[in-house]
C-alpha positions as CSV (number, residue, x, y, z in Angstrom):
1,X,-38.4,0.4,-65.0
2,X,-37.3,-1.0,-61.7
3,X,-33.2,-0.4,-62.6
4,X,-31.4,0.7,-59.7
5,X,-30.8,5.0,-60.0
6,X,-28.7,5.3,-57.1
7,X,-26.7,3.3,-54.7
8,X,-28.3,4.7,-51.4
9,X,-25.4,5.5,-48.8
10,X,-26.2,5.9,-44.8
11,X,-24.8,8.9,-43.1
12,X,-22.8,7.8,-40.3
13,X,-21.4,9.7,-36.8
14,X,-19.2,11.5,-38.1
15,X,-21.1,13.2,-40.9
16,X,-23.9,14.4,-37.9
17,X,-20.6,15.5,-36.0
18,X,-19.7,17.5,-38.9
19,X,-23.1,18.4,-39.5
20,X,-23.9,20.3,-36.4
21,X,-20.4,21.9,-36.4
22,X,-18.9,19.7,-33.5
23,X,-16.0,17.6,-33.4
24,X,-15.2,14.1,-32.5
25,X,-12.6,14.1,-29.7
26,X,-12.3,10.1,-29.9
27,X,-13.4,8.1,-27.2
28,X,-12.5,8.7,-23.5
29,X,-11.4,4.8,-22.2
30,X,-9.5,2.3,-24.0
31,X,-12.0,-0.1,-25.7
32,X,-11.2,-4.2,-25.9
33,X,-10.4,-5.4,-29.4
34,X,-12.2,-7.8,-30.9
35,X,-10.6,-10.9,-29.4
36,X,-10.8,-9.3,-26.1
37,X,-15.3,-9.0,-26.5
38,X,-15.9,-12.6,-25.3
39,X,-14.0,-12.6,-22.2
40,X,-15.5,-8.6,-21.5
41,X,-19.0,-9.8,-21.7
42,X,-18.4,-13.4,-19.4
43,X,-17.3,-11.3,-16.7
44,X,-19.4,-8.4,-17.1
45,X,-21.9,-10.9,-16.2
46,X,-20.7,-12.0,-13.5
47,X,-20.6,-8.8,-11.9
48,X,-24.4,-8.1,-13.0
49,X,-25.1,-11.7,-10.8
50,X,-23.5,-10.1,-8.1
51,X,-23.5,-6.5,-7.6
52,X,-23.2,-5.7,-4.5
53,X,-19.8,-8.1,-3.9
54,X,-18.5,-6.0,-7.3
55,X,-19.5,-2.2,-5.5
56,X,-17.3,-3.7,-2.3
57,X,-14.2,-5.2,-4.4
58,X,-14.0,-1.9,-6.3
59,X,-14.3,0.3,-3.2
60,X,-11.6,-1.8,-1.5
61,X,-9.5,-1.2,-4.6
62,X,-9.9,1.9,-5.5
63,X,-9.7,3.1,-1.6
64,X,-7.2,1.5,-0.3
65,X,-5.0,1.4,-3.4
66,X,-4.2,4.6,-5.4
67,X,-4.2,4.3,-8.7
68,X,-1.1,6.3,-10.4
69,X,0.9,4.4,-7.6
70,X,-0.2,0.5,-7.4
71,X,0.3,-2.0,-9.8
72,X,-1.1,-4.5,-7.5
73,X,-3.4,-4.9,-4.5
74,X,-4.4,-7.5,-1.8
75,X,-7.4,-8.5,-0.5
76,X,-8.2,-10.4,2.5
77,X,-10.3,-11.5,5.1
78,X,-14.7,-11.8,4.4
79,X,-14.2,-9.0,2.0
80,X,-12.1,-12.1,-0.1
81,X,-14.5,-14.8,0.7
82,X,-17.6,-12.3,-1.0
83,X,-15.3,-11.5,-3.9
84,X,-13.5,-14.8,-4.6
85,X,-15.9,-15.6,-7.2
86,X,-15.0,-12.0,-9.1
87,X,-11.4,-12.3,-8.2
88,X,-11.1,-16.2,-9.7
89,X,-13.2,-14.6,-13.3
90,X,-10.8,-11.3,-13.4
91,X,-7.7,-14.2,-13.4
92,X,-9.6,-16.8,-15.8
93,X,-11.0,-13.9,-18.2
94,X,-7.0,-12.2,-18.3
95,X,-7.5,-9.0,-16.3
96,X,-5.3,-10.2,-13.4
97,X,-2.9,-12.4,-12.6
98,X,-2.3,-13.6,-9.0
99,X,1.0,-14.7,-7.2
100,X,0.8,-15.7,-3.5
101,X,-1.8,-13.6,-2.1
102,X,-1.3,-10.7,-4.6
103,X,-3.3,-10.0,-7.3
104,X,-1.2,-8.0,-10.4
105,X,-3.2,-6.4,-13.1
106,X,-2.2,-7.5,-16.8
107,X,-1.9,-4.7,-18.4
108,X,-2.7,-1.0,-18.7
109,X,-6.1,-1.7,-20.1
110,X,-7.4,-4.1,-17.8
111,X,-6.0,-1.8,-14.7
112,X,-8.1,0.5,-16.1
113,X,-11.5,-1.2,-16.1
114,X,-10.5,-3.2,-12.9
115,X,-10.7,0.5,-11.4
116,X,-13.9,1.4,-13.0
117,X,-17.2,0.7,-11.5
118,X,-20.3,1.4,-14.2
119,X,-17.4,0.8,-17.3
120,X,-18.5,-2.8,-17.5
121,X,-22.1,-1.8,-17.9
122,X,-20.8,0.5,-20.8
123,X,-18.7,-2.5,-22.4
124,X,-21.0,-4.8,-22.3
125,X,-23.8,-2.9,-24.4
126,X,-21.0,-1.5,-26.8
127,X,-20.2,-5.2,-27.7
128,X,-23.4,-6.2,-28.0
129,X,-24.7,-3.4,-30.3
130,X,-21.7,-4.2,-31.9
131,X,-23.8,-7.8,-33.4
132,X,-26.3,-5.7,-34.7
133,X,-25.8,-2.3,-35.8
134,X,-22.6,-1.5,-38.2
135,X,-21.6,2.0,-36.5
136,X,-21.1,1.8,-32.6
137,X,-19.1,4.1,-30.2
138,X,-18.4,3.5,-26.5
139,X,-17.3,7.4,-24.6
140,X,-17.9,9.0,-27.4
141,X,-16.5,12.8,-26.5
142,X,-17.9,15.5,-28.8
143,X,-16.4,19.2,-28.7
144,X,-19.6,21.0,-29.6
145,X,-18.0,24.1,-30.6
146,X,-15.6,22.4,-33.1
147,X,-14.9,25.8,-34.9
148,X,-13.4,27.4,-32.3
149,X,-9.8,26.0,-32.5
150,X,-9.7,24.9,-28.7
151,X,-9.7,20.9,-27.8
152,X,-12.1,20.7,-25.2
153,X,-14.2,17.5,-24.1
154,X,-17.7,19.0,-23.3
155,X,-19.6,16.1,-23.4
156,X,-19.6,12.2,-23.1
157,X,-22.2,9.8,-24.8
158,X,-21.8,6.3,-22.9
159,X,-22.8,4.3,-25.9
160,X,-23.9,5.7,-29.3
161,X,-25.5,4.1,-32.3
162,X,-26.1,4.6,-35.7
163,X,-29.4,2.7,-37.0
164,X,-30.4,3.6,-40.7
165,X,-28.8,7.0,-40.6
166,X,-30.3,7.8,-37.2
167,X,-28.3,8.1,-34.2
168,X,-29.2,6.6,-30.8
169,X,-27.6,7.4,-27.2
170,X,-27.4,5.2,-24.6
171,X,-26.5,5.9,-21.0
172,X,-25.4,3.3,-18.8
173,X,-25.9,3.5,-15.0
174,X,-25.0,0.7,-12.9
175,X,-26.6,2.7,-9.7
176,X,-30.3,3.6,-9.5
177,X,-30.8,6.3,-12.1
178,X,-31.2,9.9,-10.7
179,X,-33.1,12.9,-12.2
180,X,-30.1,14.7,-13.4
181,X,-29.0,11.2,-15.4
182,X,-32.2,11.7,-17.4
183,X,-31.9,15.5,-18.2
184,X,-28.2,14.7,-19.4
185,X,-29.3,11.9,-22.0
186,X,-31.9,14.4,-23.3
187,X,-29.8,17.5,-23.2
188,X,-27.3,15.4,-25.3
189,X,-30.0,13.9,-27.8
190,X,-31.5,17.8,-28.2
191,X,-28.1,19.3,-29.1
192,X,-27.1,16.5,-31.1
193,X,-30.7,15.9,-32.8
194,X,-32.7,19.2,-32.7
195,X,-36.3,19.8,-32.2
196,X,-36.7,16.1,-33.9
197,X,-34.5,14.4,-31.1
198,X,-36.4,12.0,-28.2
199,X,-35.2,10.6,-25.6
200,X,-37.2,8.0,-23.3
């Protein structure tokens, strides 16, 4: 008669979490809000443009400045002169803020991600999945033995997506991908997914 019988309802990630008798442990970094997206992506990208100057500032950073103890680091020297261009978007984009020749982190959050190598990588997919698909999680932690009264965090999926009730990993490497990254992405999909899950 063409008279709608049924409104038709996509499962989302928690339903296949609940279906597979896991549990969601939440996500394992803090995530931008919304009004935080734009300036995440702009300097995501200018890390991508310059990798190599990114692997040496976070090195420096995380090296010579322990995290639980600094709330602020220097840098100096050629090491500054490769970086300047990262260091002037971390200050413009709200992640630091430098005084003299100190540069102080913002806040928690930002400390966080300043830290973090491949987390911008991770960021800047979540966001962007974000314009497209209505169901998107960034360090997605799944207990896979949710029954069993203990909290542990098993496993990590980088980015997951839910298309048309389907659910789609991504991992996000900002190094050259290694044998054991693959296995992980389809040991994750098969657990998650069964005999029916790929993984390319």
């Amino acid at each position: 008669s063409g008279k709608a019988m049924a409104p038709l309802c996509h499962i989302g990630i928690d339903d296949y979490v609940t279906a597979i008798n896991a549990k969601r442990m939440g996500n394992s970094r803090m995530l931008p809000s919304p009004s935080q997206y734009g300036d995440v992506v702009s300097m995501a990208r200018l890390m991508f443009d310059d990798v190599v100057a990114w692997k040496a500032l976070n090195s420096h950073i995380a090296n010579e400045f322990p995290y639980q103890l600094c709330d602020s680091f220097t840098v100096s020297g050629k090491l500054y002169r490769e970086c300047k261009k990262l260091l002037d978007g971390f200050c413009r984009f709200g992640f630091l803020l430098k005084k003299e020749n100190r540069y102080y982190f913002t806040d928690k959050k930002a400390k966080s991600y300043v830290y973090n190598y491949g987390l911008w990588l991770e960021l800047f997919v979540y966001i962007k999945a974000k314009e497209i698909y209505s169901e998107v999680g960034c360090g997605f932690l799944i207990d896979w033995t949710g029954d069993d009264g203990v909290n542990t965090q098993d496993n990590e999926i980088d980015v997951i997506i839910l298309h048309r009730s389907v659910p789609l990993f991504i991992s996000c490497k900002m190094t050259r991908p290694e044998a054991a990254d693959v296995y992980e992405v389809g040991f994750l999909a098969r657990r998650f997914g069964g005999a029916s899950a790929r993984y390319a």
